[in-house]
C-alpha positions as semicolon CSV with decimal commas, in nm:
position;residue;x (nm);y (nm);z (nm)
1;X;2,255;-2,546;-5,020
2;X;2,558;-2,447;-4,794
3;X;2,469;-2,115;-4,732
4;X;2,061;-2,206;-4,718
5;X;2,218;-2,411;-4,436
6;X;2,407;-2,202;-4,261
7;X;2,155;-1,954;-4,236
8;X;1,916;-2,162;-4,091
9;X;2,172;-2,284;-3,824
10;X;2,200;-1,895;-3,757
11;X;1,803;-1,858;-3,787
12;X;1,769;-2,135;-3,517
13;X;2,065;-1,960;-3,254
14;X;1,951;-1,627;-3,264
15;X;1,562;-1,757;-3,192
16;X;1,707;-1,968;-2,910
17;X;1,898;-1,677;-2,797
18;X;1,577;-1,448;-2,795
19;X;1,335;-1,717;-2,607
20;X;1,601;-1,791;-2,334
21;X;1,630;-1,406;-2,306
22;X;1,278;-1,350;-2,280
23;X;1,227;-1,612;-1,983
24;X;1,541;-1,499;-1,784
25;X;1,426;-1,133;-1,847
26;X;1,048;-1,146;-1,816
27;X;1,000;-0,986;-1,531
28;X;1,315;-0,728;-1,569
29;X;1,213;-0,332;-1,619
30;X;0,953;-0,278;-1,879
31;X;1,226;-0,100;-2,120
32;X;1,422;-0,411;-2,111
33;X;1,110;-0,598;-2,206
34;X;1,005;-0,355;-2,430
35;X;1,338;-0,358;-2,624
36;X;1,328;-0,779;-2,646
37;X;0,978;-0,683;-2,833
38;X;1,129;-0,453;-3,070
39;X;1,472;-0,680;-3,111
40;X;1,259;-0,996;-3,221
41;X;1,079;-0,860;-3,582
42;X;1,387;-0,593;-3,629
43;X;1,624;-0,938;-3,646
44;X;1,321;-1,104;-3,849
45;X;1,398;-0,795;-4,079
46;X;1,718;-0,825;-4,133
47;X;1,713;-1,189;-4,180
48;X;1,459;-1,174;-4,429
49;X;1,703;-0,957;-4,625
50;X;2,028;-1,151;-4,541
51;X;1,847;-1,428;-4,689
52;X;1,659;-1,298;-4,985
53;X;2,052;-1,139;-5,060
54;X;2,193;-1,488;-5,097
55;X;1,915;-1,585;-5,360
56;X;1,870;-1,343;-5,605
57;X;1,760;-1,032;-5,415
58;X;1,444;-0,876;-5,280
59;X;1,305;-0,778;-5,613
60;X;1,389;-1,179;-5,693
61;X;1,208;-1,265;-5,376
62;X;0,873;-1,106;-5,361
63;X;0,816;-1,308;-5,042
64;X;1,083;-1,192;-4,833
65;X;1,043;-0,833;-4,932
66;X;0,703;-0,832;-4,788
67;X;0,802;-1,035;-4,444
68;X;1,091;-0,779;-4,405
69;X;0,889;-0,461;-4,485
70;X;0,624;-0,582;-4,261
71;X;0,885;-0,688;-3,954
72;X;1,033;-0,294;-3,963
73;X;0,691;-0,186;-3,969
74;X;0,614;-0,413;-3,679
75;X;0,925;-0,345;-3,509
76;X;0,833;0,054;-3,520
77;X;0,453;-0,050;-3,440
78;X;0,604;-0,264;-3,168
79;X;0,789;0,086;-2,995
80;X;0,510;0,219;-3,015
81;X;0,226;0,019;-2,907
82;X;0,466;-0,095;-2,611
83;X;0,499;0,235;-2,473
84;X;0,150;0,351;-2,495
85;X;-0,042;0,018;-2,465
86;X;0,208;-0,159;-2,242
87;X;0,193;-0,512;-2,246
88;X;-0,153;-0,583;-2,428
89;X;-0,063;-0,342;-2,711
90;X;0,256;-0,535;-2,772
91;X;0,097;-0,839;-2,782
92;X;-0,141;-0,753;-3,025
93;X;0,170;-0,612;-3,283
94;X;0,333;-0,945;-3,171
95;X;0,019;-1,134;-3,283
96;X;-0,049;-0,903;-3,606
97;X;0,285;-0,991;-3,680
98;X;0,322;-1,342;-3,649
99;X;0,033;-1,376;-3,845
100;X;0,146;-1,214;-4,137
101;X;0,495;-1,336;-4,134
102;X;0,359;-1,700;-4,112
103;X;0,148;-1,656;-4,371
104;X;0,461;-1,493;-4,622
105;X;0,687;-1,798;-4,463
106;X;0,413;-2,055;-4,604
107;X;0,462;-1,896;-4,947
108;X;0,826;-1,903;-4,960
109;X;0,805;-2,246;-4,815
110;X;0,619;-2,403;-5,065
111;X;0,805;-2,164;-5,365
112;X;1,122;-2,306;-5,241
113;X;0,973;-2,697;-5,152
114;X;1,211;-2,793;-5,464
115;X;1,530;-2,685;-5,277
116;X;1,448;-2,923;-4,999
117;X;1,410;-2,902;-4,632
118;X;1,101;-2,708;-4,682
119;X;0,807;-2,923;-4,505
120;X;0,936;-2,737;-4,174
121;X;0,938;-2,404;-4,272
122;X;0,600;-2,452;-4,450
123;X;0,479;-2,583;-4,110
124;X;0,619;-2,349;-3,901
125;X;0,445;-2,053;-4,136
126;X;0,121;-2,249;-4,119
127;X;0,193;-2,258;-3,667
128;X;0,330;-1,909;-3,682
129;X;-0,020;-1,757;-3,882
130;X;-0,176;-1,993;-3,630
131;X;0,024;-1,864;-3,263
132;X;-0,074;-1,505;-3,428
133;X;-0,449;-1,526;-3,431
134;X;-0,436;-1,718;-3,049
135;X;-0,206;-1,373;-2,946
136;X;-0,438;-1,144;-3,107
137;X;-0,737;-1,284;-2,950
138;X;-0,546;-1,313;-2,569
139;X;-0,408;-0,957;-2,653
140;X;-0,829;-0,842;-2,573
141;X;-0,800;-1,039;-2,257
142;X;-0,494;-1,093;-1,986
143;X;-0,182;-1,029;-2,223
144;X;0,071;-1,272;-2,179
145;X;0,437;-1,141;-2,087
146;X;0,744;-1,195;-2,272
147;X;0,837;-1,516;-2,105
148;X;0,497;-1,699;-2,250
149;X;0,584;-1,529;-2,570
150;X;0,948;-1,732;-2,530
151;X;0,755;-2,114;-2,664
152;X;0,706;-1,933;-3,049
153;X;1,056;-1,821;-3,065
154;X;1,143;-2,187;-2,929
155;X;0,896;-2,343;-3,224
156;X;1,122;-2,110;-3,459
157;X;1,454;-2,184;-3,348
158;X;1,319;-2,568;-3,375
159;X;1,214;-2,564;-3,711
160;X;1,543;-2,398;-3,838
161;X;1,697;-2,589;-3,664
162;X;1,542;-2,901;-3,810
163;X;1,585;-2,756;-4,178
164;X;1,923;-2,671;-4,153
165;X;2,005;-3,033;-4,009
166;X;1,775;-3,189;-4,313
167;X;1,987;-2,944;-4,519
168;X;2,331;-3,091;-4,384
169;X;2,227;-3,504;-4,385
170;X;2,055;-3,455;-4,735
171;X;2,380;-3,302;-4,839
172;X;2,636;-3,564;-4,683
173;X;2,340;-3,866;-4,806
174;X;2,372;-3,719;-5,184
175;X;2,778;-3,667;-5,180
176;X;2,759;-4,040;-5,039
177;X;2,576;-4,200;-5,330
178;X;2,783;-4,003;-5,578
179;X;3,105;-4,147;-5,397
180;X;3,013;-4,462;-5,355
181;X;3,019;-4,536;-5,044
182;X;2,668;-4,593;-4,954
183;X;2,468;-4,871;-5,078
């Protein structure tokens, strides 16, 4: 549960890190922009791996495997759709993407439910599949910039935030009763 907790503490810094990033930077040069794009499903990449390493591997975790191939794919689609498409074709990726990672979260969500701290990672799939159908559609329209990309990143870095502090009370709550020292 340590590590599950940890990771979601890192999970929720580096999302907070990326949405302050993407307000103070908005309206910086588009390669700038276009690299905060590409950063955001590379990192979901890597943490789908980091994480799918700690329990049991990606073979193990059928879930993960699919969010991280898709976020490389996305992050490549990303480069690409940025530089031809500008901001409406990143957007779109962006919305493709959340979409399909939300929906892979909700799985492992409710796989892992037993472990515990769950409920907000199973929401935050169900929100993320959600944001990604609302981005696809304003995608055909005026794209929103980075900065109004910044509130799902926000959502993200709450939710992991919220699991990995579930994660740490449940923890301290159970080694209580055990002790003693709460009745």
């Amino acid at each position: 549960m340590t590590s599950l907790r940890n990771f979601y503490f890192l999970r929720a810094g580096v999302a907070f890190v990326w949405a302050a990033l993407a307000v103070l930077l908005g309206s910086a040069p588009a390669f700038i922009v276009g690299a905060l794009l590409v950063l955001y499903p590379a990192w979901d990449a890597v943490a789908n791996v980091m994480d799918a390493q700690r329990s049991g591997g990606l073979q193990a975790n059928p879930g993960q495997k699919f969010n991280a191939l898709t976020s490389v794919i996305t992050a490549v689609c990303m480069a690409i759709a940025f530089a031809l498409q500008g901001n409406a074709g990143a957007v779109l990726v962006f919305g493709v993407w959340a979409l399909l990672a939300g929906l892979f979260q909700l799985a492992v969500g409710i796989s892992r439910r037993k472990l515990g701290g769950q409920a907000f990672m199973i929401i935050s799939g169900a929100q993320s599949a959600l944001a990604g159908v609302i981005f696809i559609k304003r995608s055909f329209g005026i794209a929103p910039g980075i900065a109004q990309l910044a509130p799902y990143a926000a959502f993200g870095c709450l939710y992991f935030l919220l699991s990995a502090l579930w994660l740490t009370f449940r923890k301290n709550r159970s080694a209580s009763l055990v002790d003693g020292t709460v009745s």
